[in-house]
C-alpha positions as CSV (number, residue, x, y, z in Angstrom):
1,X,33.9,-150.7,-76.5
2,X,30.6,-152.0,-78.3
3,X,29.1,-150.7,-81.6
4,X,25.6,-151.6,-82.7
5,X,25.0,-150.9,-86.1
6,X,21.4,-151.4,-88.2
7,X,20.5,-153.9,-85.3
8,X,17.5,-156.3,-85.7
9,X,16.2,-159.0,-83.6
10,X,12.8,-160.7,-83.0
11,X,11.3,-164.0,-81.8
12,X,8.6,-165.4,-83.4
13,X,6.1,-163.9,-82.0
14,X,7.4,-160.1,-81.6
15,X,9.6,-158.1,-83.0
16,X,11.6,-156.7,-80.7
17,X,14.3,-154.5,-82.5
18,X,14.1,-152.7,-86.1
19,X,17.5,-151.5,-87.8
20,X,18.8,-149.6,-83.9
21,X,22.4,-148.5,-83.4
22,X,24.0,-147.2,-80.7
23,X,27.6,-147.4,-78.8
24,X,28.8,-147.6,-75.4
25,X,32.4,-146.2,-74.9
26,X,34.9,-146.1,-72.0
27,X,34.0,-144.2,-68.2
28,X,30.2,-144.3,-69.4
29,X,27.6,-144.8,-66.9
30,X,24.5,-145.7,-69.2
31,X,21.4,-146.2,-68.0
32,X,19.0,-148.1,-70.5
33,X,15.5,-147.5,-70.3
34,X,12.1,-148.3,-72.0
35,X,8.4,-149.5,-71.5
36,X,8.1,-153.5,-69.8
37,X,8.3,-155.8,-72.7
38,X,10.4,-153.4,-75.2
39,X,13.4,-155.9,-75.2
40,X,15.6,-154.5,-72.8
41,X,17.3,-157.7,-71.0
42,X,17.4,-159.6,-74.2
43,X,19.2,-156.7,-75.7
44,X,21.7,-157.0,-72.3
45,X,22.0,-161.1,-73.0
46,X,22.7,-160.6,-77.3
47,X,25.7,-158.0,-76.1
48,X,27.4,-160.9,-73.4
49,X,26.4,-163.9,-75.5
50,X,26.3,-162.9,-79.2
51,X,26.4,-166.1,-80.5
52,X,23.4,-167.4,-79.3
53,X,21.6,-165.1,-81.1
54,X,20.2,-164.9,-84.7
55,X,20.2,-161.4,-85.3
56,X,20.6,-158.8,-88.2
57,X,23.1,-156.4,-88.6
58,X,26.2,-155.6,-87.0
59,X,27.8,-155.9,-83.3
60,X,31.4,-155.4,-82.7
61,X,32.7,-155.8,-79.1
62,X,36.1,-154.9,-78.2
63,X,37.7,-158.5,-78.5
64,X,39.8,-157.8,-74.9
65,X,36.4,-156.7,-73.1
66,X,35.9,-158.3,-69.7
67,X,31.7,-158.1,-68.9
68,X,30.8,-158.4,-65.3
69,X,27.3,-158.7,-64.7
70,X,24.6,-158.2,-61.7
71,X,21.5,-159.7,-62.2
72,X,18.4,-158.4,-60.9
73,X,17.4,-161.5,-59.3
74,X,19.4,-162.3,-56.0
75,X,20.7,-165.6,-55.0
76,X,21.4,-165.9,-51.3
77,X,20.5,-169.6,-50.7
78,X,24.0,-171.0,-51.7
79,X,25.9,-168.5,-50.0
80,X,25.2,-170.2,-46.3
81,X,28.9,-170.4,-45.0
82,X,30.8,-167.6,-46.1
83,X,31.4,-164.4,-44.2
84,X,30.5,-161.2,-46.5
85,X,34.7,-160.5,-46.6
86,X,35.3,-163.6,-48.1
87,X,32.2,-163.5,-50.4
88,X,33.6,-160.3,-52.0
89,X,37.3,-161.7,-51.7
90,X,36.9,-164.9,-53.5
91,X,39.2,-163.8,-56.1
92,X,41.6,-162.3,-54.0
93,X,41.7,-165.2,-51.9
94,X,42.0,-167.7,-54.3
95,X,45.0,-165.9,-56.0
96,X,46.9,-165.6,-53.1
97,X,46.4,-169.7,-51.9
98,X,47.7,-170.3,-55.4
99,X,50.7,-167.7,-54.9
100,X,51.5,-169.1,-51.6
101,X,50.9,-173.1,-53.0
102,X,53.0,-172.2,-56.3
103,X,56.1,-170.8,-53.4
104,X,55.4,-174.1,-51.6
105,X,56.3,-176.1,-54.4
106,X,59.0,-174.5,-55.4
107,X,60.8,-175.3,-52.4
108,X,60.7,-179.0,-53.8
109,X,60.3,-178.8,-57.2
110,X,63.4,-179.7,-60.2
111,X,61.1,-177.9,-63.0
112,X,61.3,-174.6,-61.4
113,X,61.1,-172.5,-64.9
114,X,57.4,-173.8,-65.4
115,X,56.7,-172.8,-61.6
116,X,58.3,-169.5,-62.3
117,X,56.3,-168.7,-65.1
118,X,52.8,-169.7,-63.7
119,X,54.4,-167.9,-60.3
120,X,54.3,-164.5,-62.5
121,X,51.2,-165.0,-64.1
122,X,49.6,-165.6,-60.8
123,X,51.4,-162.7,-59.6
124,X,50.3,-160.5,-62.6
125,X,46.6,-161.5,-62.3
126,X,46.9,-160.5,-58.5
127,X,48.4,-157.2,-58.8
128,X,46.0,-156.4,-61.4
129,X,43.0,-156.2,-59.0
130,X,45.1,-154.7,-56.3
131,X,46.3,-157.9,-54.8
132,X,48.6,-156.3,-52.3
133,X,45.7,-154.1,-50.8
134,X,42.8,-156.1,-51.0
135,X,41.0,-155.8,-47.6
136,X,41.7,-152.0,-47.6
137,X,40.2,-151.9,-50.8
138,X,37.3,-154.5,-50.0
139,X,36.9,-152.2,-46.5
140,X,36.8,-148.9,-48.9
141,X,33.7,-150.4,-50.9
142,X,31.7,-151.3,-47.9
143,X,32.1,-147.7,-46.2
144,X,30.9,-146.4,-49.4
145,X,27.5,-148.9,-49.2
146,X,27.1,-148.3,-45.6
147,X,27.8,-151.8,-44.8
148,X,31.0,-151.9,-43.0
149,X,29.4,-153.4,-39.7
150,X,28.5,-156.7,-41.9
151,X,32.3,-157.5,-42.9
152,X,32.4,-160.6,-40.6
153,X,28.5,-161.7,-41.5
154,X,27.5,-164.7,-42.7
155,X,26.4,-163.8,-46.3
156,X,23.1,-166.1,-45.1
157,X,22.4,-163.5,-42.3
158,X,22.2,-160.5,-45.3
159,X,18.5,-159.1,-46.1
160,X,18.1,-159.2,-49.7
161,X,18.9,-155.6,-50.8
162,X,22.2,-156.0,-48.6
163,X,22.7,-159.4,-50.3
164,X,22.0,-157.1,-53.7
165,X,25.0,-154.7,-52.5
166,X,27.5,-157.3,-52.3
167,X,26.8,-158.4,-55.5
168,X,27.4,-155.4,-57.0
169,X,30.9,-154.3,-55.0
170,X,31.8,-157.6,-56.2
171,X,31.7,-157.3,-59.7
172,X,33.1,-153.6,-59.3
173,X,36.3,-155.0,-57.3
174,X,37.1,-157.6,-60.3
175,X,37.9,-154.9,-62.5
176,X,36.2,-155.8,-65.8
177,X,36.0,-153.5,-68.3
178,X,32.0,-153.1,-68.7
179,X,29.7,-154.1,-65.6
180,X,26.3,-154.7,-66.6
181,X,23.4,-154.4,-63.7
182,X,19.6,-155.4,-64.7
183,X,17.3,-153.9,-62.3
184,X,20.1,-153.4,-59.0
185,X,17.4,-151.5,-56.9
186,X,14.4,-153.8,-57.4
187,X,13.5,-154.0,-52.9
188,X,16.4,-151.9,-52.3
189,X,15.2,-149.8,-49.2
190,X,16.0,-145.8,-48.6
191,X,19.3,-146.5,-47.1
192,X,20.5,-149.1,-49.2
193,X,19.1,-147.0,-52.8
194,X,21.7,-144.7,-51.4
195,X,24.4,-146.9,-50.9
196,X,23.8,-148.3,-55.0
197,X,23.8,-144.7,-55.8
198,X,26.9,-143.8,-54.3
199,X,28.6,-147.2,-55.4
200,X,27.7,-146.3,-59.2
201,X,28.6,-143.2,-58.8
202,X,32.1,-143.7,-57.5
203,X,33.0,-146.3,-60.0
204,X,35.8,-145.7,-62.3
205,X,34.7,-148.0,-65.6
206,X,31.9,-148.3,-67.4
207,X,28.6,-149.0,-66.8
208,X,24.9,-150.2,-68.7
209,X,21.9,-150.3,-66.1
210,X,19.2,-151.1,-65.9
211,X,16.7,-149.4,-64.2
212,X,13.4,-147.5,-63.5
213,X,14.3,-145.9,-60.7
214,X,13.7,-142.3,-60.6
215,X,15.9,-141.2,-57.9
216,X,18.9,-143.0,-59.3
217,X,18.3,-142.0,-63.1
218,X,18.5,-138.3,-62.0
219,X,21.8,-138.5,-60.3
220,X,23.8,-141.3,-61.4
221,X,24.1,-141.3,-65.1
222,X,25.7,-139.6,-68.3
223,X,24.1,-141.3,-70.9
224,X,20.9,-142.3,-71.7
225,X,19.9,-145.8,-74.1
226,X,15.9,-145.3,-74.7
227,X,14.3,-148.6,-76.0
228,X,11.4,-148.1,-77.3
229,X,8.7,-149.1,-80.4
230,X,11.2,-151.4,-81.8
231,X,13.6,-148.1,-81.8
232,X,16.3,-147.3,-80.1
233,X,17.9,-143.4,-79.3
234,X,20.8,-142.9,-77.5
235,X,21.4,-139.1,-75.7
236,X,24.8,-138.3,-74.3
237,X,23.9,-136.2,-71.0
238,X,21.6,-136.8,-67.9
239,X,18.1,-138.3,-67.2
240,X,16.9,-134.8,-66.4
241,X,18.1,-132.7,-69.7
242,X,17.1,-135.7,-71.5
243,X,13.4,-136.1,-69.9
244,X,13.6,-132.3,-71.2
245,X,14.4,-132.8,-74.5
246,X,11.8,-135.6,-75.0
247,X,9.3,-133.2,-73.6
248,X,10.1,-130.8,-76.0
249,X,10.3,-132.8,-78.9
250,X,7.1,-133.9,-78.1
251,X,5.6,-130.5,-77.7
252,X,6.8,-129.8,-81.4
253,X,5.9,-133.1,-82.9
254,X,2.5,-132.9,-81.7
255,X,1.8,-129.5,-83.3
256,X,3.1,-130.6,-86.6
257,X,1.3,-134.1,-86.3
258,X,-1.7,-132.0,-85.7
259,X,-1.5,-129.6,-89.0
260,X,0.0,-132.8,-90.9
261,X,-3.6,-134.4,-90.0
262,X,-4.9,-131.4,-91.0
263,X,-3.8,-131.3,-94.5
264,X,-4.3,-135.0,-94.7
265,X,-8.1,-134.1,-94.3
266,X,-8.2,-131.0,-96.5
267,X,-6.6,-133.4,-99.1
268,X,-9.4,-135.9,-98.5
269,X,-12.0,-133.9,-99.0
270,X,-10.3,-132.5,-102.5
271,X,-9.9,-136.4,-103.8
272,X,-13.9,-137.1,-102.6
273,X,-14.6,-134.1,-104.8
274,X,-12.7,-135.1,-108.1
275,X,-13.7,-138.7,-107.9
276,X,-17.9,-137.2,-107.6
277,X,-16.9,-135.1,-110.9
278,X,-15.3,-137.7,-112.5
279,X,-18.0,-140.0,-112.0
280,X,-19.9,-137.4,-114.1
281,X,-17.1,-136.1,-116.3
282,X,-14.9,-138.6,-118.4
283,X,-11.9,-136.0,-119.5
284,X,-9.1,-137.0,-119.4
285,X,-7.5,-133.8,-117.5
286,X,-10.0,-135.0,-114.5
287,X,-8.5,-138.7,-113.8
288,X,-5.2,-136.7,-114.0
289,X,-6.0,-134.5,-111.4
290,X,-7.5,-137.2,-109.3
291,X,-4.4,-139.6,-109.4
292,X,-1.9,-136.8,-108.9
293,X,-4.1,-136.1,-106.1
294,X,-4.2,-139.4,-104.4
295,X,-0.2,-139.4,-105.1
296,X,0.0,-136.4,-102.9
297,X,-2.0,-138.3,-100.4
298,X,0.2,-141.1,-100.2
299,X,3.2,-139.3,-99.7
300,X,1.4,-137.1,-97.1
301,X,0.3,-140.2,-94.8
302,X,3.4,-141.7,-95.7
303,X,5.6,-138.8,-93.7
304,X,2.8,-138.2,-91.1
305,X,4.5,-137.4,-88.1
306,X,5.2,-141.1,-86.6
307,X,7.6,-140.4,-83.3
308,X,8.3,-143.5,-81.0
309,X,10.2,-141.6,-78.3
310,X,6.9,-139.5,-78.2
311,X,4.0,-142.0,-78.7
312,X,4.8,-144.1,-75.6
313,X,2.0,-146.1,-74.4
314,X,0.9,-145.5,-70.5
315,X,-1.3,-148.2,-69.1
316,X,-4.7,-147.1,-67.9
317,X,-5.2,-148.5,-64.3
318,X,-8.3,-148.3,-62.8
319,X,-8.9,-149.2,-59.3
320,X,-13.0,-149.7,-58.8
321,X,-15.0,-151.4,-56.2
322,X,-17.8,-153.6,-56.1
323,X,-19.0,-151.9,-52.3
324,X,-17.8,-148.9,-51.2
325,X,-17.3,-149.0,-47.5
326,X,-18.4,-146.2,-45.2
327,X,-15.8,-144.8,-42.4
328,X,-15.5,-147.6,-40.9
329,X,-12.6,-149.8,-39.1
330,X,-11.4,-152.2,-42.2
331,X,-8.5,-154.6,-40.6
332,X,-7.2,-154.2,-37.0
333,X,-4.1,-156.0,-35.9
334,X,-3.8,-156.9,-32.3
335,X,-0.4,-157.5,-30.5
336,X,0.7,-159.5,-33.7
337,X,4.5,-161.2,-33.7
338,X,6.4,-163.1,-36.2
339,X,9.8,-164.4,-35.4
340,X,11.8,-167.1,-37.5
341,X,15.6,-167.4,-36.5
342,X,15.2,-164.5,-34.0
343,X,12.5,-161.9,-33.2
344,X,10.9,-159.6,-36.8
345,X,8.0,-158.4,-34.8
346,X,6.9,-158.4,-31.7
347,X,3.2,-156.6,-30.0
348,X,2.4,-154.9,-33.3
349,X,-0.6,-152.8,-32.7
350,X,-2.3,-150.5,-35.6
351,X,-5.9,-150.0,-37.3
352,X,-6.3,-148.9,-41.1
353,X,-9.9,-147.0,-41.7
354,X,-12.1,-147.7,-45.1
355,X,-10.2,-144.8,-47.1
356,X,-6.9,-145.0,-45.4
357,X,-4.2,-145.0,-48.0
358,X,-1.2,-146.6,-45.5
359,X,2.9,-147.0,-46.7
360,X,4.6,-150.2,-44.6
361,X,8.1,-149.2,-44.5
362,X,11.0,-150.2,-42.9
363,X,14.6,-151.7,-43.8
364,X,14.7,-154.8,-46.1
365,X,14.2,-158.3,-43.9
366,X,11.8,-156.6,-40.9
367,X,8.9,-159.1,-41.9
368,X,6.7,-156.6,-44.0
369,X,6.1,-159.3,-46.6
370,X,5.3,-161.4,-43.8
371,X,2.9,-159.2,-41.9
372,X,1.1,-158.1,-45.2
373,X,0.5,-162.2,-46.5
374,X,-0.7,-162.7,-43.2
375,X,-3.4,-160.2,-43.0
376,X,-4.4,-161.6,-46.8
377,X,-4.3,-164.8,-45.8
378,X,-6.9,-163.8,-42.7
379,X,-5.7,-166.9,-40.8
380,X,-4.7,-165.3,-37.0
381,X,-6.6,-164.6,-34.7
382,X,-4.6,-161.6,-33.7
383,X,-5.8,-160.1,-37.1
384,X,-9.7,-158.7,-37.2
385,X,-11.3,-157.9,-41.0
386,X,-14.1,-155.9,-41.2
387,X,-17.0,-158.7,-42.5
388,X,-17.8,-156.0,-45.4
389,X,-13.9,-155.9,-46.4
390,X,-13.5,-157.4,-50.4
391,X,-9.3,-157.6,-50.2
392,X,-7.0,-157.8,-53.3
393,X,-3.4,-158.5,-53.0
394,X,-0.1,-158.1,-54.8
395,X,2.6,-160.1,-54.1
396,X,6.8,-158.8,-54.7
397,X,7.0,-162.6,-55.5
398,X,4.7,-162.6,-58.8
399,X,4.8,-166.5,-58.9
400,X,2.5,-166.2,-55.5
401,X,-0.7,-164.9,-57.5
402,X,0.3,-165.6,-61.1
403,X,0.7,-168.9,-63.0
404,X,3.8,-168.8,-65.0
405,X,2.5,-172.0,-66.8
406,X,-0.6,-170.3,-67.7
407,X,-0.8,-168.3,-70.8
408,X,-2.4,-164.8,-70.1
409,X,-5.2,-165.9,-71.9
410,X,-5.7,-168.8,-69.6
411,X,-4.9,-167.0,-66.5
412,X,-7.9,-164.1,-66.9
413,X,-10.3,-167.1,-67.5
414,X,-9.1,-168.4,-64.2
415,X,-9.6,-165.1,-62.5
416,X,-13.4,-165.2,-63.8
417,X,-13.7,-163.4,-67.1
418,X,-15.9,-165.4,-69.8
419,X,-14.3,-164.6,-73.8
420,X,-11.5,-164.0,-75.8
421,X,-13.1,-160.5,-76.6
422,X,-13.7,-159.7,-73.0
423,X,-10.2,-160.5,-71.9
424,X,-8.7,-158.8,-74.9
425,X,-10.7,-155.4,-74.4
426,X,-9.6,-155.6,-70.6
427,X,-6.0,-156.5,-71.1
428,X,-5.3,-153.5,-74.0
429,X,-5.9,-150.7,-71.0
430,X,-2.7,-152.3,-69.7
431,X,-0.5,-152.4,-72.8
432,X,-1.0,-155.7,-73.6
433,X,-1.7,-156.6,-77.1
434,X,-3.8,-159.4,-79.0
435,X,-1.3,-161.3,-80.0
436,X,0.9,-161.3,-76.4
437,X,-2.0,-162.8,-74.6
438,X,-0.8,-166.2,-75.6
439,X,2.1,-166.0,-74.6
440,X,3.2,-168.0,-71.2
441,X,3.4,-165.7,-68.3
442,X,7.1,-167.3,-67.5
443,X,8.2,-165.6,-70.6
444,X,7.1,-162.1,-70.1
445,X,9.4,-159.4,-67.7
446,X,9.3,-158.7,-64.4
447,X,7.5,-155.4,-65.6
448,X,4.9,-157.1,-67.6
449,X,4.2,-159.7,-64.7
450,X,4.0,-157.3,-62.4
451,X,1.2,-155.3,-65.1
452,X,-0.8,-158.4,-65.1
453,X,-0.8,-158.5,-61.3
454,X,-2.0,-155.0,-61.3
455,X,-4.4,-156.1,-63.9
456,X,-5.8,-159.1,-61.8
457,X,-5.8,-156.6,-58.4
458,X,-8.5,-154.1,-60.5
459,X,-10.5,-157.3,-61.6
460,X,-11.6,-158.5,-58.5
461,X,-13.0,-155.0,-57.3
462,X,-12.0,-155.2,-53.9
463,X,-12.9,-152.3,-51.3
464,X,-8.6,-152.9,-49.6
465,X,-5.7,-153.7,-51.5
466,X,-2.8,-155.1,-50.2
467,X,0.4,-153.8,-52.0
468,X,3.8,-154.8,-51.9
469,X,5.9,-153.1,-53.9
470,X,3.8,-152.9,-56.7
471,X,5.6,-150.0,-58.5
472,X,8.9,-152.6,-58.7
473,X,10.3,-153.6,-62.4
474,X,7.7,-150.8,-63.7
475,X,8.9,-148.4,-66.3
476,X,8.6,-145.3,-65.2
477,X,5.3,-144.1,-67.4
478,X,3.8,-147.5,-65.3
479,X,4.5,-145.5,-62.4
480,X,2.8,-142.8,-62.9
481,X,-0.1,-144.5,-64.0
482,X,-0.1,-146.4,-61.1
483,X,0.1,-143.4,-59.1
484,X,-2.9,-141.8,-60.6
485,X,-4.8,-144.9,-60.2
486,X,-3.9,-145.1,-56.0
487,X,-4.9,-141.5,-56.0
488,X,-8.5,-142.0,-57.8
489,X,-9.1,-145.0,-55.5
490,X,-11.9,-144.8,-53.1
491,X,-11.0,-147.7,-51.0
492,X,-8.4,-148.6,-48.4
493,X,-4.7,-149.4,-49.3
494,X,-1.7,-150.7,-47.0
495,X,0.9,-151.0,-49.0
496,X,4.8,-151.5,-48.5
497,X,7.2,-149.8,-50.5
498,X,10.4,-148.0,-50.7
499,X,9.6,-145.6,-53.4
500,X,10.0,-141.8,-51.6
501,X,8.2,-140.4,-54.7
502,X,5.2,-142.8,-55.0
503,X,4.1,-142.2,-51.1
504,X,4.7,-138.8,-51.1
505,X,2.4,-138.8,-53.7
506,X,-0.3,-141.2,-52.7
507,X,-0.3,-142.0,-48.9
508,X,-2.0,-140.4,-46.0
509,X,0.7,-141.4,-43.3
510,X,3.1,-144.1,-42.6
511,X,3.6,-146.9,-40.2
512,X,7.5,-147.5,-39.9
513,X,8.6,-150.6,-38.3
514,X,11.1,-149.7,-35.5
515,X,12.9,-151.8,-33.0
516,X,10.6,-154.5,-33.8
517,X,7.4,-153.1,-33.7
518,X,5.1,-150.2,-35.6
519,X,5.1,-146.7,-34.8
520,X,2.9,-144.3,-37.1
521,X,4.2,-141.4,-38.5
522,X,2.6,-138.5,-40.1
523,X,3.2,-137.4,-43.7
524,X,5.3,-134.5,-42.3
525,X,7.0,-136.1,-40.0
526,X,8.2,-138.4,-42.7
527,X,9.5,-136.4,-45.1
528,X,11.3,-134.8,-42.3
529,X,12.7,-138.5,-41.5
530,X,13.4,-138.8,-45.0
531,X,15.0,-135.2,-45.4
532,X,17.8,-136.2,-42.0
533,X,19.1,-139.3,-43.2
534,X,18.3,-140.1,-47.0
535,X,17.7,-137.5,-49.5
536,X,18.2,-134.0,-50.0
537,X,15.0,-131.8,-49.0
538,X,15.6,-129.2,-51.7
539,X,15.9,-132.2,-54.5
540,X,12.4,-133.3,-53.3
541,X,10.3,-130.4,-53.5
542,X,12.2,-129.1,-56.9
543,X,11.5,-132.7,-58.0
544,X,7.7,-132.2,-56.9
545,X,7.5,-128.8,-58.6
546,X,9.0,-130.1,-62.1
547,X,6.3,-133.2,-61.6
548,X,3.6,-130.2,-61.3
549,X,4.7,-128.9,-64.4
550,X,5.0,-131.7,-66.5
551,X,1.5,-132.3,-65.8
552,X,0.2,-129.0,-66.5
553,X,2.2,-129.6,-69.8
554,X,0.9,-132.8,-70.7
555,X,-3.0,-130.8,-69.8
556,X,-2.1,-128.1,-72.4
557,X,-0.9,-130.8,-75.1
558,X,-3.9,-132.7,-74.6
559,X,-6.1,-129.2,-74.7
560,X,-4.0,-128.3,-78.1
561,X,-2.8,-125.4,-76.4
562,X,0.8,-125.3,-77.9
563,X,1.5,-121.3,-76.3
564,X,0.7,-122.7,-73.2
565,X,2.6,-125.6,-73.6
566,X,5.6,-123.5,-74.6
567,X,5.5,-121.3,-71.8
568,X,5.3,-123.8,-69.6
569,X,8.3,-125.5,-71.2
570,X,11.0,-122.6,-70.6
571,X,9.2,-122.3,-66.7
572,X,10.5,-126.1,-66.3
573,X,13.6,-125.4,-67.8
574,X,14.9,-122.8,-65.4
575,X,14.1,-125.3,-62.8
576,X,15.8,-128.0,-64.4
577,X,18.4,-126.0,-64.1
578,X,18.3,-125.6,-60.1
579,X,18.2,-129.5,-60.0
C-alpha cells in the first residue's frame, strides 16, 4: 500500500529524516512511535500530501488508496446542530437524498440515460459503504465505543474525548483503505481509552497511529514504525516483544560499545607511544608504524558502536523548591461550584496537605480543568491557600502558559533567566538543543510544548504544582522521566490525569468527581475501581512487575554488570510471555 525507500527530508533548521525506508501493507495496525520532535506528524502529512514536500528518495503509494484521517486536535465548535447519528451519517445521508432526488427527476426527465447512469453510480458509491444498512452499522460502532445512549445528541453536548470517538467511527465507516490517527487518546478518559481500544481493534483495514499511550501500544497493534535519530526501524509484531527486543539489543550493544571504547583507548595509548619515539627516532619503519596505527584508529572510531534505537535521549526533570513546607494545610476548597449550561460541580469539599501527591479524575467534561485554573488563579473566596504556598501550573491548553509567538529563547528570558548560556545549559536537561531554542514555540509538537511547560513548572521552584495532564503528547521515555521526577518531589501535587500507570505510580490517593461533587478514594480502593470496570487486574500487576524489571535492568547496564543484566533479561521474558 506505501513503500518508503532511502527517505530523506529536513527543514532548514533540522534534519529530520536520513536515507529511512519502511512499508505499510494491507490489515496492518501500525503504531508509529518516537521521542517529541523526531518528525513523526510531518512524516504522516509527506505520506497524504507528497507533493508539497521536497524530499529525497522514493515514495510510492498505491495510486487507488483512499486516506482517512483523525487528527489529534478536536473540532467541536462547528458541529452545534447536528445530532451524533447524523454527524457519523453525513455520507450516508447525502447519498441517499441524491438517490431519492436522482428517482425524483426521473419521473420528469426526457434524458433519462444520463439519469440512469449517475442513478448507478450513486447507487454503487452507496452500496459500497453499506448503504442499505447504514444505521445498523452506525448503531454497531457506537455499542462498540460505549456510546450508544448519545445517538440522538447534539454533537455540541459531546465532551471532547466523546467528540474524539466520533471522529474516529467516522472515518472507519467511510471505508478508506488506510486511516491515519495522530494522537486519538490525547484527554481520552478510562472509559473512553477503552472504547478507542476496542474500536482499533475491531477494524478490518489498515491502520498508522499515532500514539504514546502505553495501554493501547500493548494491546492494539501488529507493527511497530520507531522514528528515531533521524532513523527509522520498522518490527512486524507487538509493542511488548518489540520493547523486548530493543532491550536486548541494547544490552548487547552496550557491552560491545564498552570493549569497542576499550580498544579505542588501548590504541591511543600505542599511537602516543610511537609519536614520543618518533620524535626521537627518524626511521623510516617508525612513521610506518605510526600511520598504519592511526589508520586502525580511524577505522576503529569509525565502526564504534553508534545505535539510535538504543541511544534514546530521556529528559532529566527535576522538580525543586525554593521553601519546603512543613505538614501543613496547603489549599482548602470550601463548598466550591461551577456550572455553565447546567450544573459541573456543586459543594465540592477537600483539603490537600504540603506532601500530598493528589490524582483529579473523573470522566472528560466534569469541570476538572475548571476547578484546577481556579485554585491557580486564587480568585474565590471559597478557595483558601496556605500564605507560605509558591504554586506552579500546567495547563492541557499549552497556549495558556506558553507564547507561541515567542521563540524558546525569548520565552525563558520572560520566565526570569538572565543569558543565552544559562538558558541553553537549562533547556539541554530537557532534550532541547542549541540550535532549537530559536525556533518559535508554534512550530514545535505538542510533545515538545508540553516539555517546555514542564521546563517552565521546575523553573519557578514552587512548593505545589498544579498538573493537568502533563504526561499528554509525551513519548513514552518523557513519561517515565516525568514519573521519576513526581516521585523525587518533596512538595504538594494535585494533578488530573487519565493515565492508570502514571498514578499508580506516583499518587497517594484520589479524589473522583461523582455525581457532581468529590469523593476521595484510597489508592486501593482505586485500583479496585479500576480493576471492575476498566482494565484487567492481572494485566496491571504483570505490567508493574515487567516495569520493576526493566529498571533493575537499566541499574545493572548502568553498573556494567552485563550477567546480571542477562539474567534479568530471560526473568522478563517469561513474563512477557504471561502478558
Amino acid at each position: 500500500m506505501i513503500k518508503a525507500d532511502n527517505l530523506s527530508y529536513s527543514f532548514p533548521q533540522k534534519e529530520l529524516y536520513n536515507n529511512i525506508s519502511f512499508s505499510l501493507e494491507d490489515d496492518q495496525h501500525c503504531a508509529f512511535i518516537g521521542t517529541n520532535g523526531s518528525g513523526k506528524s510531518t512524516l504522516i502529512d509527506i505520506i497524504m500530501n507528497p507533493e508539497r514536500y521536497m524530499f529525497d528518495g522514493k515514495l510510492e503509494i498505491d495510486p487507488n488508496c483512499r486516506i482517512g484521517y483523525v487528527s489529534q486536535f478536536s473540532q467541536l465548535e462547528n458541529k452545534n446542530d447536528i445530532t451524533v447519528f447524523e454527524y457519523i451519517g453525513q455520507e450516508f445521508i447525502k447519498l441517499q437524498n441524491e438517490i431519492t432526488s436522482i428517482c425524483a427527476e426521473m419521473e420528469t426527465s426526457m434524458d433519462i440515460e444520463i439519469l440512469l447512469e449517475k442513478y448507478q453510480e450513486t447507487l454503487d458509491a452507496f452500496n459500497a459503504i453499506g448503504g442499505d444498512d447504514f444505521e445498523s452499522i452506525i448503531n454497531k460502532k457506537l455499542n462498540l465505543a460505549n456510546l450508544m445512549k448519545h445517538k440522538d445528541l447534539k454533537v455540541s453536548e459531546l465532551s471532547g474525548g466523546e467528540f474524539k470517538l466520533i471522529q474516529v467511527i467516522k472515518e472507519m465507516l467511510s471505508h478508506p483503505d488506510l486511516i491515519i490517527m495522530d494522537e486519538p487518546d490525547v484527554f481520552l478518559d478510562f472509559e473512553n481509552l477503552n472504547s478507542l481500544k476496542n474500536l482499533i481493534n475491531f477494524h478490518k483495514g489498515t491502520l498508522l497511529i499515532i500514539t504514546h499511550n502505553r495501554y493501547l501500544l500493548n494491546h492494539c497493534f501488529n507493527k511497530i514504525l520507531h522514528l528515531e535519530n533521524m532513523d527509522l526501524q520498522e518490527f512486524d509484531g507487538s509493542f511488548i516483544d518489540y520493547n523486548f527486543s530493543l532491550l536486548q539489543t541494547k544490552i548487547e550493544l552496550q557491552e560491545l560499545a564498552i570493549a569497542d571504547s576499550e580498544e579505542i583507548e588501548r590504541n591511543a595509548i600505542l599511537i602516543n607511544n610511537l609519536r614520543n619515539i618518533a620524535t626521537r627516532n627518524s626511521e623510516a619503519a617508525r612513521g610506518k608504524s605510526l600511520n598504519a596505527r592511526v589508520k586502525i584508529q580511524e577505522r576503529l572510531e569509525a565502526r564504534r558502536i553508534k545505535e539510535p534505537f538504543v541511544d534514546i535521549k530521556q529528559p532529566n526533570i527535576i522538580f525543586d523548591m525554593d521553601n519546603e513546607l512543613e505538614e501543613i494545610v496547603a489549599l482548602k476548597v470550601n463548598n466550591y461550584s461551577v456550572s455553565y449550561d447546567e450544573i459541573l460541580l456543586e459543594n465540592v469539599n477537600f483539603e490537600i496537605k504540603s506532601t500530598d501527591k493528589v490524582a483529579l479524575i473523573g470522566s472528560n467534561g466534569t469541570g476538572k480543568t475548571t476547578l484546577l485554573r481556579t485554585i491557580f488563579e486564587n480568585d474565590s473566596d471559597l478557595i483558601e491557600i496556605n500564605p507560605d504556598v509558591k504554586m506552579a501550573y500546567l495547563s492541557q491548553h499549552q497556549g495558556e502558559t506558553l507564547n507561541e509567538a515567542n521563540t524558546i529563547l525569548e520565552e525563558f528570558f520572560d520566565a526570569g533567566f538572565k543569558t543565552n548560556g544559562e538558558i541553553i545549559s537549562y533547556l539541554s536537561n530537557y532534550g532541547f538543543d542549541e540550535e532549537i531554542i530559536v525556533q518559535k514555540i508554534g512550530s514545535l509538537s505538542g510533545g515538545e510544548k508540553n516539555l517546555l511547560q514542564l521546563a517552565k513548572v521546575s523553573a519557578m521552584r514552587a512548593n505545589v504544582l498544579l498538573l493537568d495532564e502533563p504526561t499528554s503528547h509525551l513519548d513514552t521515555y518523557s513519561q517515565i522521566a516525568l514519573e521519576k521526577a513526581v516521585e523525587n518531589y518533596k512538595g504538594a501535587i494535585l494533578m488530573i490525569s487519565h493515565d492508570y500507570y502514571f498514578i499508580s505510580n506516583c499518587m497517594d490517593y484520589v479524589l473522583i468527581i461523582d455525581d457532581k461533587t468529590l469523593r476521595k478514594v484510597s489508592m486501593k480502593k482505586f485500583k479496585r475501581k479500576i480493576y471492575a470496570n476498566h482494565f484487567s487486574k492481572e494485566y496491571l500487576e504483570l505490567e508493574q512487575k515487567k516495569k520493576s524489571i526493566e529498571t533493575k535492568i537499566e541499574l545493572a547496564l548502568k553498573n556494567k554488570d552485563f550477567k546480571l543484566a542477562k539474567s534479568l533479561s530471560e526473568e522478563l521474558e517469561e513474563l512477557i510471555k504471561l502478558l
